[in-house]
N, C-alpha and C positions, 0 to 999 in steps of 0.2 A: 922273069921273062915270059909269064902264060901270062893269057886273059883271064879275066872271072870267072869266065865260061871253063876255060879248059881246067882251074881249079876243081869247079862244082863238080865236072862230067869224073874227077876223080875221085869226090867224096860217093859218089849217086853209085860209080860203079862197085865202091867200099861196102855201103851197104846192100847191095846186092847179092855179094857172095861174102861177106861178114856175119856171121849172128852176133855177137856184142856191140854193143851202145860204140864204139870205136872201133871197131875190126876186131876179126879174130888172132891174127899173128901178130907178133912183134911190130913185123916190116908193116905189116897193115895200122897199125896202130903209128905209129910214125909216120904213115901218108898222111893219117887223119889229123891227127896234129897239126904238122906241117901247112896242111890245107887249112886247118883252122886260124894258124899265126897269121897268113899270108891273107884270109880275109878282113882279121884285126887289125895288121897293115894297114890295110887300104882305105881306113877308118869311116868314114859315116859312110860315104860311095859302096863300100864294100860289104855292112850289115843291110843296108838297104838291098842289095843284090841277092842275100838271104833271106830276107825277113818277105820278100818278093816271090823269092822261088816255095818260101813256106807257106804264103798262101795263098797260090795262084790257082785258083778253083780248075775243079774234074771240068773237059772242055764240053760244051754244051751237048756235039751231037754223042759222045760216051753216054751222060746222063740221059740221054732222051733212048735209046737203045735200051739201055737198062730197065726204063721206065717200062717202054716198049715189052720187050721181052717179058717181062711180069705179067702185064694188062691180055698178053696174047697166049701168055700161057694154056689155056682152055684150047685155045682155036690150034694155035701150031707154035711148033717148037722152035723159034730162031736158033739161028748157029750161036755157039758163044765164040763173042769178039777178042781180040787179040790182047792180052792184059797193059794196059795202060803203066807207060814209065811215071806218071804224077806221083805213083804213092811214094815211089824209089827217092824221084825229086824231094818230096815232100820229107820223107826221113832223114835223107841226108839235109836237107836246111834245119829242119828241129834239130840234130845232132851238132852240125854246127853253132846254132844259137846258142843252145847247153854250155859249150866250147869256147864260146865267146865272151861268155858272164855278161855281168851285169852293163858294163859298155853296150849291150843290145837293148837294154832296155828303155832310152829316150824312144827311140824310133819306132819299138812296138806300142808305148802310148800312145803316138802320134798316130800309130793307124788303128787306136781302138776306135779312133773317130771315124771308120769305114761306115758306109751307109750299109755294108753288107753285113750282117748278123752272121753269117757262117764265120765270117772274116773276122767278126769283134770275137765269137766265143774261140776261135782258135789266138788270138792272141792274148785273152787271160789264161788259157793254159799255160804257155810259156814264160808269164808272167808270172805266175804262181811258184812255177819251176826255178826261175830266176830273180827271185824277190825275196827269201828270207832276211829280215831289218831293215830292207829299201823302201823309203818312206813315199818316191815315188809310186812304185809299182804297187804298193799299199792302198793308196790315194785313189788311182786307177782303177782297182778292183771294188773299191769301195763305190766309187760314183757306177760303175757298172751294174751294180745292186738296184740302179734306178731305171735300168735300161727296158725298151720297151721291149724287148724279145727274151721268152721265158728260155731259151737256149744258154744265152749269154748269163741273165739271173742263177741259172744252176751250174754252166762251166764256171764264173764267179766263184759260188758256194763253196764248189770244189777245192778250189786252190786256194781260197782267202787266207785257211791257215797257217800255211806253208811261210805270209809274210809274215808269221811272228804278229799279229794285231793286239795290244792291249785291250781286254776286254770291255772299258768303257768307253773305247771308239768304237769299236765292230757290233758288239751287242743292240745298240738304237737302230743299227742301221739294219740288222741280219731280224730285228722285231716284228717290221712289219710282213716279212713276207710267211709266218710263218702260216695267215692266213689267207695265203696265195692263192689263186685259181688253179695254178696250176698243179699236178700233185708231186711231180716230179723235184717243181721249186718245194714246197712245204716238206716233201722228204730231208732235200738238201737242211735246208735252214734247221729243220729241227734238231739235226744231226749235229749241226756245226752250234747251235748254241749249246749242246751239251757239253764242247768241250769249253767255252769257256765260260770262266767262272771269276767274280761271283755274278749268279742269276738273280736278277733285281726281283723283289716279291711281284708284282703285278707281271712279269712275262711266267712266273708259275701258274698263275691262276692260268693266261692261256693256254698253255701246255696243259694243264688239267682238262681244257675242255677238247685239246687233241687226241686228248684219249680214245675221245667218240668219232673220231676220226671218219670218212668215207673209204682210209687208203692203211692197209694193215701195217704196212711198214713206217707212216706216218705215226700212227697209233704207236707201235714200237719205237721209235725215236724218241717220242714223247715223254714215255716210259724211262726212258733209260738216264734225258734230261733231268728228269724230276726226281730222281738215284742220285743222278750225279752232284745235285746241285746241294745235297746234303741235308735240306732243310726237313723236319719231321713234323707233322702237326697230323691230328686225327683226318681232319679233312680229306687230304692228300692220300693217307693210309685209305681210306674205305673205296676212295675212285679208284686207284691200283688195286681194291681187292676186286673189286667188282670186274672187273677186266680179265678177273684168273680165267673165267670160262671163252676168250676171245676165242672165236672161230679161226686165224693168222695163227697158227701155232708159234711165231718169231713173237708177235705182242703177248 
């Protein structure tokens, strides 16, 4: 007998005064549920009402204030503005999605196709979250790998594991970026091929030349790839030794 609305406004006020992923009490815990059933009910109409309120961007003049506030910082000190309900909004829709399983996930590859990049890298988080063996949400992360915004490429990175990828699918695809422009991507990627195995001989040779990395923790990832991937040859042994003097104390 409630609206959508009046569902959400129960989960939003959950985490509010909840600290656990569900509430802290019993009885809280039991709204959250409850609130989650009743959006799974209401089947696609009803994820979409969440997958909505998850990522309904901070409203423009919040961001410009903030912006503000920084830039003016030297000259004078704005008030600070009244804390915006988004982020509350916003955990309680992630919380529900969780909640929801994998029945969320048609809808959030539909809107990885957002023009907005904020909007694509927040829905491979949740994809990640809600993907272990879904060969969709697998899929989706993987073409996202191609995407133009290095944001999405490294939320990508992040979760790709999480679906479980066999290594001869993921690894061609996670190759090229490890010489990414960006340094953030090439952390990710270096990171994520080290967990899987086996690593094809020509992606060590690259990771040998990551070692000389511009980005220390690059340089470390590389490192740890080239540990992990088992293989031994003198080569390899001399660029790790040469490397013991790294200014990065991690590499």
């Amino acid at each position: 007998g409630k609206t959508a609305g009046e569902w959400f406004e129960e989960v939003v006020l959950s985490a509010r005064t909840s600290p656990g992923p569900v509430g802290g009490t019993e009885s809280a815990r039991a709204s959250f549920l409850e609130c989650a059933e009743a959006f799974r009910c209401m089947g696609t109409g009803g994820i979409r009402w969440v997958v909505d309120e998850y990522l309904m961007p901070t409203p423009f003049y919040l961001k410009w204030y903030d912006q503000a506030a920084v830039a003016l910082q030297p000259v004078v000190t704005l008030p600070a503005r009244a804390q915006s309900n988004r982020y509350w909004e916003s955990l309680a829709a992630h919380r529900l999605l969780l909640r929801i399983g994998p029945e969320a996930i048609p809808e959030l590859i539909r809107r990885g196709h957002s023009r907005d990049p904020a909007q694509r890298a927040r829905v491979v988080t949740v994809l990640g979250e809600l993907g272990p063996g879904n060969q969709g949400a697998q899929a989706c992360l993987l073409r996202m790998l191609g995407d133009p915004s290095a944001d999405v490429i490294y939320s990508s990175l992040e979760v790709l594991w999480m679906t479980t990828p066999e290594a001869e699918i993921a690894v061609p695809a996670i190759v090229p970026l490890l010489t990414h422009t960006n340094n953030r991507v090439r952390l990710e990627a270096t990171y994520a091929i080290g967990c899987l195995t086996p690593i094809p001989e020509p992606v060590l040779a690259t990771l040998v030349t990551l070692l000389a990395d511009s980005a220390g923790t690059v340089r470390a990832n590389a490192a740890r790839a080239i540990g992990l991937s088992g293989v031994r040859s003198e080569p390899i042994y001399a660029s790790l030794e040469a490397r013991l003097g790294d200014a990065e104390a991690v590499a």
